[in-house]
C-alpha positions as CSV (number, residue, x, y, z in Angstrom):
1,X,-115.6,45.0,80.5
2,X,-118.2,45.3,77.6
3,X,-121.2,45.9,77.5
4,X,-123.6,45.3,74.1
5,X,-127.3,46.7,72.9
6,X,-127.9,49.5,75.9
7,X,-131.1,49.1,78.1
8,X,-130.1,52.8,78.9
9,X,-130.2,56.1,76.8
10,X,-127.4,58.6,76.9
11,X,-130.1,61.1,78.4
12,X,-131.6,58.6,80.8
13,X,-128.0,58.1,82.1
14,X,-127.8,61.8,82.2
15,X,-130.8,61.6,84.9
16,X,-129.2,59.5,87.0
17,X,-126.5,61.2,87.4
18,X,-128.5,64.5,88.4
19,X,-130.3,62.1,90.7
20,X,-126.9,60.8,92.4
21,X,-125.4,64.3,92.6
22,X,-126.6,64.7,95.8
23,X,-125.7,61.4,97.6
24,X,-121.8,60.9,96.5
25,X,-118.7,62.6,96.7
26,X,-117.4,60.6,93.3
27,X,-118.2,61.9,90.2
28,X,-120.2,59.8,87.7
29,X,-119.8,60.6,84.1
30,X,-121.0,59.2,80.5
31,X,-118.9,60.1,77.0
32,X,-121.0,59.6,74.3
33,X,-118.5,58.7,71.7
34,X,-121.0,58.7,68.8
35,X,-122.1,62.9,69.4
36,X,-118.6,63.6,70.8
37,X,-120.4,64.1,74.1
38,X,-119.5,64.6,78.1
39,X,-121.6,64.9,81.3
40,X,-120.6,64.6,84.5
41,X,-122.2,65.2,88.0
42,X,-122.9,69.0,88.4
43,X,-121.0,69.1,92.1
44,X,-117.6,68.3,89.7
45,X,-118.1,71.5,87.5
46,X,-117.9,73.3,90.8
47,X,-114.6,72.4,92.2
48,X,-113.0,71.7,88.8
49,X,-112.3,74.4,85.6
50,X,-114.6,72.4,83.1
51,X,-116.5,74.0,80.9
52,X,-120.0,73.1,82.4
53,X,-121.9,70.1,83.4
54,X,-122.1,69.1,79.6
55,X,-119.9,69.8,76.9
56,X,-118.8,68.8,73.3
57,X,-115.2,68.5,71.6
58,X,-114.5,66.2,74.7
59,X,-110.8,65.6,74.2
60,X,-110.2,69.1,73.4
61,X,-112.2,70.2,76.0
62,X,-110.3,68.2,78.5
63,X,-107.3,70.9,78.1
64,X,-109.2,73.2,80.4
65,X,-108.8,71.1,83.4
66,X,-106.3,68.0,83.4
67,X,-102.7,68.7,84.2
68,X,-100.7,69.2,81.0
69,X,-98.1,66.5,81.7
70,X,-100.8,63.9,81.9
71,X,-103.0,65.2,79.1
72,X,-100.9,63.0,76.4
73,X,-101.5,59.7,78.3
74,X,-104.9,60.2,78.6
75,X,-105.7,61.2,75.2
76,X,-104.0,57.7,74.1
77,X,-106.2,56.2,76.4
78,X,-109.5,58.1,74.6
79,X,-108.1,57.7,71.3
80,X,-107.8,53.7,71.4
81,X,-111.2,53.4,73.7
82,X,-113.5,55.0,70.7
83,X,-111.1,53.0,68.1
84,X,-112.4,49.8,70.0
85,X,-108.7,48.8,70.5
86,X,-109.4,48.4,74.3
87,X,-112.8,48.2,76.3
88,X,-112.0,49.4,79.5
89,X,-110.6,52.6,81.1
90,X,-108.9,52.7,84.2
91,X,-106.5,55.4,85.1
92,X,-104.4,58.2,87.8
93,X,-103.9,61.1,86.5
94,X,-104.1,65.1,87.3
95,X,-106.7,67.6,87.1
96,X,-106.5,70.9,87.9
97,X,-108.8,72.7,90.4
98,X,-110.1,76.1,90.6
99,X,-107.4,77.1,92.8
100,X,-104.7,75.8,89.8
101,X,-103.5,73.5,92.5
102,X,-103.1,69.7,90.2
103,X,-104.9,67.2,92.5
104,X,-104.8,63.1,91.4
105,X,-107.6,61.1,90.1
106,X,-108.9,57.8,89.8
107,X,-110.8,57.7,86.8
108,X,-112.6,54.5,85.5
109,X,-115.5,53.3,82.9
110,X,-116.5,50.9,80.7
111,X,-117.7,50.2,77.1
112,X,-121.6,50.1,76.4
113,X,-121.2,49.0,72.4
114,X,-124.2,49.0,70.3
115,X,-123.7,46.6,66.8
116,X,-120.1,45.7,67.9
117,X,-119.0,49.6,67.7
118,X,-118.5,51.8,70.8
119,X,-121.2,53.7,71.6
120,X,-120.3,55.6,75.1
121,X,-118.3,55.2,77.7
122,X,-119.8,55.4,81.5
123,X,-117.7,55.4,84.9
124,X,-116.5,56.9,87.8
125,X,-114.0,60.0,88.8
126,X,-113.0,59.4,92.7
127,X,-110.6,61.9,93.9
128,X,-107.4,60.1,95.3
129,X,-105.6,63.6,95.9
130,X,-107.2,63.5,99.8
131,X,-106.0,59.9,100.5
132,X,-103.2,59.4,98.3
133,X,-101.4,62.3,98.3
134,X,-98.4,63.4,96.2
135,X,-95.4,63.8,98.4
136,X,-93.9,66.8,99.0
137,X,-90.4,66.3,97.4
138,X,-91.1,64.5,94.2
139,X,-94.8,65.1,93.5
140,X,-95.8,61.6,92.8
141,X,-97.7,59.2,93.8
142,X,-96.9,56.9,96.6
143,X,-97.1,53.0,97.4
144,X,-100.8,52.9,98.3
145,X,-101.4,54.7,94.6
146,X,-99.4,51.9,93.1
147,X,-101.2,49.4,94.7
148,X,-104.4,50.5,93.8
149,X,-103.2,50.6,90.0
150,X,-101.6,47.3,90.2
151,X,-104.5,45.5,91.5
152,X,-106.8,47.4,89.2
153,X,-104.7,47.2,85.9
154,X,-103.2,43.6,86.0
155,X,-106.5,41.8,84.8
156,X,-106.8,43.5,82.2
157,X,-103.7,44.7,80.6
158,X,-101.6,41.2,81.4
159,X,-98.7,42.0,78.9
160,X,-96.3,45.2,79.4
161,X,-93.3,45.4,82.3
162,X,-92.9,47.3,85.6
163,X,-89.1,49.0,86.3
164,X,-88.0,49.1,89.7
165,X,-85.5,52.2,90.2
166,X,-83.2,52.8,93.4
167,X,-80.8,55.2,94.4
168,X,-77.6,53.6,95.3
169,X,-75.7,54.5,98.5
170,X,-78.6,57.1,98.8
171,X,-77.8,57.2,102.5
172,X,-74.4,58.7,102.2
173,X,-75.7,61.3,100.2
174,X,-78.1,62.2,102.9
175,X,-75.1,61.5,105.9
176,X,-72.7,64.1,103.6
177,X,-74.7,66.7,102.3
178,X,-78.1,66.9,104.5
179,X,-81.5,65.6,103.9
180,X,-82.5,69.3,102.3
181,X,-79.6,68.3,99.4
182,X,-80.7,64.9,99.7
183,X,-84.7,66.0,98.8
184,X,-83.2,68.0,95.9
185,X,-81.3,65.0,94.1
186,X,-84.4,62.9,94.9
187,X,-86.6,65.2,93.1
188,X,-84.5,66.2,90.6
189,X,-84.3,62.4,90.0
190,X,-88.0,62.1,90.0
191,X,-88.1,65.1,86.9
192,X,-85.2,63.0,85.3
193,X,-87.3,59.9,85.2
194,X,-90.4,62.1,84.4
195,X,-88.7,63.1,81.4
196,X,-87.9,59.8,79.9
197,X,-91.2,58.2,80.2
198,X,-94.1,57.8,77.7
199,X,-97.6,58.9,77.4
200,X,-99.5,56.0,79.6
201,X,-96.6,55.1,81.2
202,X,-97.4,55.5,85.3
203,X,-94.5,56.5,87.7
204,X,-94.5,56.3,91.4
205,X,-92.4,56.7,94.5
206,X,-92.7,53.9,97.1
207,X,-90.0,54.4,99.5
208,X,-87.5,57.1,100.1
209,X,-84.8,56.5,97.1
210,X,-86.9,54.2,95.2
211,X,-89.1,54.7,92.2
212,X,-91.4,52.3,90.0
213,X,-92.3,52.6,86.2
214,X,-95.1,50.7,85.0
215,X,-96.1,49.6,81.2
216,X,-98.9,47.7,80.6
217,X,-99.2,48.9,77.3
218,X,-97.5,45.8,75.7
219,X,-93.8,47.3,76.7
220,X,-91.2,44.7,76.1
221,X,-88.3,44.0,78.5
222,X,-86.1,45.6,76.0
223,X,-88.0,48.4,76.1
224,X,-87.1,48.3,79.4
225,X,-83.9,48.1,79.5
226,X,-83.5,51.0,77.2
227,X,-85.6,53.5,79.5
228,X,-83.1,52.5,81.8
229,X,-80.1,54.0,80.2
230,X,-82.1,56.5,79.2
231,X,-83.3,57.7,83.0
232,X,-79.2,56.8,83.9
233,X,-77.9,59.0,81.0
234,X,-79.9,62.1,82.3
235,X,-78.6,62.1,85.9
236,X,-75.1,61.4,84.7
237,X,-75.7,64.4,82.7
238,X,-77.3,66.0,85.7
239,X,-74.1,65.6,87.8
240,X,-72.1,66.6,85.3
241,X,-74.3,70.4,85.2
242,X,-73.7,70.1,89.0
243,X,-69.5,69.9,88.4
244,X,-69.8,66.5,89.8
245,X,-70.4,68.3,93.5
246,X,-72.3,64.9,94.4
247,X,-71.8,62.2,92.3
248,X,-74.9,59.1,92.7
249,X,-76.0,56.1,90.0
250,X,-78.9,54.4,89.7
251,X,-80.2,50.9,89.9
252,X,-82.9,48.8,88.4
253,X,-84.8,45.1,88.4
254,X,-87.4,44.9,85.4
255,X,-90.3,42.3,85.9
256,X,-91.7,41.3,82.0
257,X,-95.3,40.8,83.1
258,X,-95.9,37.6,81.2
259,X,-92.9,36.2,83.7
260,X,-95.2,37.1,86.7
261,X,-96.8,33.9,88.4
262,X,-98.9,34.9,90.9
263,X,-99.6,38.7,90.0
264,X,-101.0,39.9,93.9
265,X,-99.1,43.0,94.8
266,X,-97.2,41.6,97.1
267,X,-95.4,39.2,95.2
268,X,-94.5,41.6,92.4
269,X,-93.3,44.1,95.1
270,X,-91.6,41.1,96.6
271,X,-89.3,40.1,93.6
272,X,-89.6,43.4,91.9
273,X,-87.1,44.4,94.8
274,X,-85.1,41.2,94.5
275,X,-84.2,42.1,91.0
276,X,-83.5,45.5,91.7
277,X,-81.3,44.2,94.8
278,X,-79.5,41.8,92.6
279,X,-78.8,44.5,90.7
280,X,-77.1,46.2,93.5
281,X,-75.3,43.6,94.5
282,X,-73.7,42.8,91.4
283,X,-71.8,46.3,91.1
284,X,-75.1,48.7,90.8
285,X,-75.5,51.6,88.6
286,X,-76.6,48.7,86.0
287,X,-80.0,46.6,85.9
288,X,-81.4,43.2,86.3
289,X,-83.7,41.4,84.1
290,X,-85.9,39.2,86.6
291,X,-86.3,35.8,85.9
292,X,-87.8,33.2,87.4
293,X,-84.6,30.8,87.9
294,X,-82.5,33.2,89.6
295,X,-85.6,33.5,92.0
296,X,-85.8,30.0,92.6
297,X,-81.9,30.2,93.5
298,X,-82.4,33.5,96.1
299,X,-85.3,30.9,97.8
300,X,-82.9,27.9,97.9
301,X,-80.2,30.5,99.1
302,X,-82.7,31.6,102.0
303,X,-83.4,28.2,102.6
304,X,-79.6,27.3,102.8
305,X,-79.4,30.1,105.1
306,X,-82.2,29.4,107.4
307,X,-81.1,25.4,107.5
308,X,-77.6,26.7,108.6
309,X,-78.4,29.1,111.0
310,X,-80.5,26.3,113.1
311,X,-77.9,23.4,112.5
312,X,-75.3,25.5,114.2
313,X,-77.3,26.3,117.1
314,X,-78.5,22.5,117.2
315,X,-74.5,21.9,118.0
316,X,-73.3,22.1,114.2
317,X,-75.7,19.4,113.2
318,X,-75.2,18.5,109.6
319,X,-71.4,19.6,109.6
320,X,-68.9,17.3,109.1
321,X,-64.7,17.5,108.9
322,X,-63.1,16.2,106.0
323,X,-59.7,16.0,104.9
324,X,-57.4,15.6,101.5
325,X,-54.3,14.4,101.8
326,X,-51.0,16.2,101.2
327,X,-48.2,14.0,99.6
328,X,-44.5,15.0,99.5
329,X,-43.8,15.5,95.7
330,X,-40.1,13.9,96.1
331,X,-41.2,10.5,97.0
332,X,-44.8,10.5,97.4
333,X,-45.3,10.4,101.2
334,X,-48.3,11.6,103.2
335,X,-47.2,14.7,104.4
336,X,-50.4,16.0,106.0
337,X,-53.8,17.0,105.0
338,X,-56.1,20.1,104.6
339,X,-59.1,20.1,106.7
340,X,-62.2,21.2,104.6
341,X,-66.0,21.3,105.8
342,X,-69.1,19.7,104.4
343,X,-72.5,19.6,105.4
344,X,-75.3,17.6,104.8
345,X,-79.5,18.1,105.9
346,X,-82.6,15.9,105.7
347,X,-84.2,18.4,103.7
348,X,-81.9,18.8,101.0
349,X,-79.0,16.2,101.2
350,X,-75.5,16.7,100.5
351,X,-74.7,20.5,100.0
352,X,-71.9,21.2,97.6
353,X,-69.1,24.0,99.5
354,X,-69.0,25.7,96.7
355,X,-72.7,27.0,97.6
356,X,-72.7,27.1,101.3
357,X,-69.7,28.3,102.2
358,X,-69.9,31.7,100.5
359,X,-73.4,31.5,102.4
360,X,-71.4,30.9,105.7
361,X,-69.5,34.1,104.8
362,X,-72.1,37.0,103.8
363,X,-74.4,35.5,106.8
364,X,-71.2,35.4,109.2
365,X,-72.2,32.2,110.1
366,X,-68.8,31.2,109.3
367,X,-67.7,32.5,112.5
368,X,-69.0,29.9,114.7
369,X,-69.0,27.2,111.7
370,X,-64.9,28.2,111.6
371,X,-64.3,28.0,115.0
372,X,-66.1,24.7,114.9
373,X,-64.0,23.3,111.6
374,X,-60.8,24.6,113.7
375,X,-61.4,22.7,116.5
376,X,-62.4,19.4,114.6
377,X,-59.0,20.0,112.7
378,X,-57.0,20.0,115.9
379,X,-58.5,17.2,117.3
380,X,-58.3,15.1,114.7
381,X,-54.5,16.0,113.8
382,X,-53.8,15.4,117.4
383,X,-55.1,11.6,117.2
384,X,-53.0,11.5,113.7
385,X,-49.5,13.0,115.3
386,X,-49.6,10.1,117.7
387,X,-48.8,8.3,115.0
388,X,-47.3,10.1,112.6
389,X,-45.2,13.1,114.5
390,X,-44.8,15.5,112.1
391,X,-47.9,15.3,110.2
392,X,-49.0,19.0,109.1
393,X,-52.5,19.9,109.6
394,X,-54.0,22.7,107.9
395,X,-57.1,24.8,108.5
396,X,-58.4,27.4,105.8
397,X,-59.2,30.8,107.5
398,X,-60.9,33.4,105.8
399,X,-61.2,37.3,105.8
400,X,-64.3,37.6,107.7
401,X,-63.5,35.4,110.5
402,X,-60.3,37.4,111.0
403,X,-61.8,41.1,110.7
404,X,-64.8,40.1,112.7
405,X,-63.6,37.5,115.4
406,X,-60.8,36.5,117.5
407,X,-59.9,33.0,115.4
408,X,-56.4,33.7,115.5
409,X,-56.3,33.8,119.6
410,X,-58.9,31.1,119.2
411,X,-56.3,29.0,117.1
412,X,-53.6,29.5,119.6
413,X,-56.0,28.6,122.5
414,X,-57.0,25.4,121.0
415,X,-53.4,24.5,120.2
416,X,-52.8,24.7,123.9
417,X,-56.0,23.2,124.9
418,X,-55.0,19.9,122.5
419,X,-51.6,20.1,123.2
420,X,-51.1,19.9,119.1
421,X,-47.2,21.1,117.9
422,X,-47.4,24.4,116.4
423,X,-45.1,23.8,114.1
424,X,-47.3,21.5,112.5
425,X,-50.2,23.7,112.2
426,X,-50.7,25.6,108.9
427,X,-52.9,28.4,108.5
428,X,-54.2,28.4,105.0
429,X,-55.3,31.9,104.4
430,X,-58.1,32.9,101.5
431,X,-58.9,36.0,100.3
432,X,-55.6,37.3,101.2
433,X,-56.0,40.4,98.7
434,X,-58.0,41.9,101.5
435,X,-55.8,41.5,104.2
436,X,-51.6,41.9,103.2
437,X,-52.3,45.7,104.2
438,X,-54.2,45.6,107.2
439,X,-52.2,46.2,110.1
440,X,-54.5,44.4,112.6
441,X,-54.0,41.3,110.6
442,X,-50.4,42.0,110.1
443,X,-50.2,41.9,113.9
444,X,-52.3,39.2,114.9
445,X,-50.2,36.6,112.3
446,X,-46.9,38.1,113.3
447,X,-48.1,36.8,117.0
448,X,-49.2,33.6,115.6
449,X,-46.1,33.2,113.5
450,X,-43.8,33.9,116.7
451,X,-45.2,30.7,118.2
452,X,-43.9,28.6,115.1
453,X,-47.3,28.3,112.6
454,X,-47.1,28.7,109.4
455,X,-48.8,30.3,106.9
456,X,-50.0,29.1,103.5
457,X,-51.1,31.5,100.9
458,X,-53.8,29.3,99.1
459,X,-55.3,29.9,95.3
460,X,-52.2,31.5,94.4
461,X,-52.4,32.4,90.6
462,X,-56.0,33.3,90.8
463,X,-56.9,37.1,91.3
464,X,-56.8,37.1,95.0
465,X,-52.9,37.0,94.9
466,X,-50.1,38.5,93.5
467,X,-46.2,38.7,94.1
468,X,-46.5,41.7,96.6
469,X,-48.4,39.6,99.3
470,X,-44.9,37.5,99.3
471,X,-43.5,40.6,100.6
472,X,-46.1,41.8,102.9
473,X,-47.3,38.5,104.5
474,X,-43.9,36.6,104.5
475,X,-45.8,33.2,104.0
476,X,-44.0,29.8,104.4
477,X,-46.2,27.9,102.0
478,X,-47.5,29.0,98.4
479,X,-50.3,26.8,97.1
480,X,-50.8,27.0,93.3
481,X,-55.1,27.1,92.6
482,X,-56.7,23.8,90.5
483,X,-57.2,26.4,88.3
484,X,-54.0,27.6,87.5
485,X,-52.5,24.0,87.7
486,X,-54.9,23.3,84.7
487,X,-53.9,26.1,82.8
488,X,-50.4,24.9,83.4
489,X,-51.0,21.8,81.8
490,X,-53.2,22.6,78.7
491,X,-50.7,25.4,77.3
492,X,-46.8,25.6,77.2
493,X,-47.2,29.5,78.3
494,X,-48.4,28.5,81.4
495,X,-46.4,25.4,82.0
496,X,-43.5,27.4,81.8
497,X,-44.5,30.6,83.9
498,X,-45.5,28.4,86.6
499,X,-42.2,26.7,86.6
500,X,-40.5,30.5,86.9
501,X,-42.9,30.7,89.7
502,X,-41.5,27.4,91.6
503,X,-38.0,28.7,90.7
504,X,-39.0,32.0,92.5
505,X,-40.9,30.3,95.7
506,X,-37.2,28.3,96.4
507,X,-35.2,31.3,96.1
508,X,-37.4,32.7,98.9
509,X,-36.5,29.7,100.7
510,X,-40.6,29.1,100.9
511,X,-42.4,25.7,99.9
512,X,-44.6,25.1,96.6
513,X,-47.5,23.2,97.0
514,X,-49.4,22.3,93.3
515,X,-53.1,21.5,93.9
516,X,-56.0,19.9,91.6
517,X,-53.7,16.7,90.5
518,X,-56.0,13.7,88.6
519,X,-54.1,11.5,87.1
520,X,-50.7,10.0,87.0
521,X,-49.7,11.8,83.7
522,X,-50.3,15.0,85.4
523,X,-48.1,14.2,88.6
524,X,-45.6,13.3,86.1
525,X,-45.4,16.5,84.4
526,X,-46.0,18.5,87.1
527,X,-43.5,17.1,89.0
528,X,-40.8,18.9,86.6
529,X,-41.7,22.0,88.3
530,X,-40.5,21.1,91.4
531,X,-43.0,21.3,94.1
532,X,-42.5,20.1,97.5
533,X,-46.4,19.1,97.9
534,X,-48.8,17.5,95.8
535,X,-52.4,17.5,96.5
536,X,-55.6,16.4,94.0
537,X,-57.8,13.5,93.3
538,X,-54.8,11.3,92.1
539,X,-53.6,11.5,95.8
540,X,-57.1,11.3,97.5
541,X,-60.3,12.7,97.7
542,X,-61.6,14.7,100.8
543,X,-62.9,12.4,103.6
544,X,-64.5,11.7,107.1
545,X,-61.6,11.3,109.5
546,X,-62.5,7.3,110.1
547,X,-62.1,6.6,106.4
548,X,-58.7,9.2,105.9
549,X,-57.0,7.0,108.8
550,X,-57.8,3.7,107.3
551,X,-57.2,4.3,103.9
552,X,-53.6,6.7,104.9
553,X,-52.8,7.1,108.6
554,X,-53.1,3.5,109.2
555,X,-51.4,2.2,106.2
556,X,-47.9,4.5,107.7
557,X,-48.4,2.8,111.2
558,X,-48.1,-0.3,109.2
């Protein structure tokens, strides 16, 4: 805030401090920056090491009584108020009392200018020390600190960044070593970060393994991103002293100011900690630049969520089972079809799988929403087999639902309940990666696969599969992924491993089914390979059960 031509003397102010000694706790002060000249309220001079009520030399003067590690910020701050380079003064830092115990201030003021130059400075010292205390294990400033500085500094220093820092796994360090070890790597992280920070920039700790760095200097995200390393560099290093006797990382989200909306604390803490949890979950020990569209996909994923959650318990409202035909490769005959779920809400239409079933999984909601699917699958291949006997119906099953639920009992359950052939139910498993050496799942399928299902391994050729699951799952079925088949038929490499593959699949004595088929060229070539089942576009595309019997189910009757 400035202020031109002074209605006020340096000395007159001077008088009104004296006056106001008496009535406030805070301590009032004017700098004169023209006579290199300080007063401050006499009750100050008592509790504090400064060279009297009034002094000269100020900056030098201020060595006497402000904590050393703060005494480079603030003399930035000084330095580019009497340059004229900023026009306010706003800022926590340390003093020391007469005791030599550091206690935190709040110190602000603003610019009296007389013929466009600074001509003094006059503000406010509240001690913060009594209500925002320093905790004990890292010596900084908390949340309600941060706040204050936030609210204070965002008007008028709009351009700079604020680094969000987390300890990852933090918890285990304090479930395997004690909280006493757990305090020490805290606050040896809190010197760490203390060391790799500039004059002016502030540092606080908000919750137990989290820290915040704030610039509003005019840092720049790259800036950013390079205090980062810097901060993970020296704990690495510091783990390394320690003979790696706990080994942590550390995580960050960085906010660029400009990219900041609505700048109320609580929306910058708010997506502050969703780009520090992105961060996490995309491996940790890394950090994530916020922006703005990867917000906006977090809402819609929340919103997904929420819009899921209620359509299940309104009885799976919005879900709907669909199913793509499976042709015999020989001669082009429906052989079955894969059951695959879709869902659809007034608020945002037609929901693509590919974003709401991964949604289904990290929620769990795929638990109900797969006993659901699983049940809709059964029924509807029951009302098929009456006219086509041995048509195969598969259901996809996933990891979750099998670690965290009782599908496969479920599935034999329902078979019973719909009195549905078992040998033509397939279980197309996904994710199997996570599963071929877990001996819960190894007995639940060997159960299932006593009473005559089968078992397809699906996206074979993608990273969730290899040749050892052959071994350790004893599938009946191998389903080569849309991806791979594409691969297949842009490159001869391909083309030709995948026909080694086929080759391999009928030594086992298993099936080869070849997804992601468009067009009739494809089928021709593919067809080389040998599969037993085709399935793609070219065949049919996934739909409601009504429209998959008149366009295939009824065409076989006929």
């Amino acid at each position: 805030m400035e202020h031109s031509s002074p209605d006020m003397t340096v000395e007159q102010i001077c008088t009104v401090i004296d006056l106001l000694n008496p009535c406030i706790d805070d301590h009032l002060y004017v700098y004169d920056f023209t006579n290199d000249y300080y007063y401050i309220s006499p009750h100050a001079a008592e509790r504090f090491p400064i060279p009297g009520t009034a002094f000269h030399n100020v900056i030098e003067n201020h060595r006497h009584f402000v904590y050393a590690p703060d005494l480079a910020a603030l003399q930035t701050d000084l330095n580019d108020l009497i340059a004229g380079r900023k026009d306010f003064h706003n800022m926590q830092y340390r003093w020391i009392d007469k005791k030599g115990q550091p206690v935190w201030i709040n110190c602000r003021g603003y610019i009296v200018h007389e013929k466009n130059v600074p001509h003094y400075m006059i503000g406010c010292i509240n001690e913060i020390g009594g209500r925002q205390k320093a905790d004990d294990v890292s010596g900084l400033l908390g949340e309600s600190s941060l706040r204050s500085y936030l609210e204070d500094y965002y008007a008028a220093f709009p351009s700079g960044y604020l680094l969000r820092l987390g300890l990852d796994d933090f918890k285990e360090i304090n479930e395997k070593f004690g909280t006493e070890y757990g305090d020490m790597v805290l606050k040896k992280t809190a010197q760490c970060i203390s060391s790799c920070i500039k004059p002016g920039q502030m540092l606080y700790r908000i919750v137990a393994d989290e820290f915040v760095i704030v610039d509003f200097m005019g840092g720049t995200v790259d800036e950013a991103c390079a205090l980062y390393v810097r901060i993970r560099q020296q704990l690495q290093q510091f783990v390394e002293d320690n003979h790696y006797e706990v080994v942590f990382t550390i995580s960050g989200g960085i906010l660029n100011c400009a990219d900041v909306w609505e700048k109320s604390y609580s929306n910058i803490m708010k997506i502050s900690e969703f780009a520090l949890n992105e961060a996490k979950r995309n491996g940790k020990n890394r950090y994530k630049i916020f922006t703005s569209k990867d917000y906006e996909n977090f809402l819609r994923k929340k919103q997904i969520t929420k819009i899921l959650r209620q359509s299940i318990l309104n009885h799976f409202e919005g879900f709907e089972a669909y199913f793509q035909p499976l042709f015999h490769a020989e001669d082009n005959t429906l052989y079955g079809a894969e059951t695959l779920m879709r869902f659809h809400c007034a608020e945002l239409g037609m929901i693509s799988p590919a974003e709401f079933i991964p949604i289904l999984e990290e929620t769990g909601l795929i638990i109900p929403a797969g006993r659901w699917i699983m049940r809709q699958a059964l029924a509807c291949g029951k009302k098929i087999q009456r006219v086509i006997p041995n048509f195969q119906i598969s259901i996809n099953v996933s990891y979750i639902q099998i670690m965290k639920s009782d599908i496969i009992s479920e599935i034999a359950a329902a078979i019973e309940e719909f009195e549905v052939n078992p040998a033509n139910v397939v279980i197309e498993l996904t994710e199997s990666g996570l599963l071929e050496s877990d001996p819960r799942f190894t007995s639940l399928w060997g159960s299932l696969k006593s009473e005559g299902i089968r078992l397809a391994l699906d996206d074979f050729g993608t990273g969730y599969s290899n040749f050892h699951y052959l071994y350790e799952l004893k599938p009946d079925i191998i389903k080569i992924d849309r991806s791979f088949t594409a691969k297949a038929l842009s490159n001869e490499y391909d083309y030709n491993l995948l026909s080694l593959m086929s080759d391999m699949v009928h030594h086992l004595d298993l099936k080869l089914c070849v997804e992601g088929i468009e067009t009739e060229e494809e089928r021709i070539r593919l067809q080389q390979v040998g599969p037993d089942y085709s399935q793609g576009f070219f065949f049919g595309r996934p739909c409601p059960y009504k429209q998959f019997h008149d366009d295939f189910v009824a065409k076989c009757s006929a």
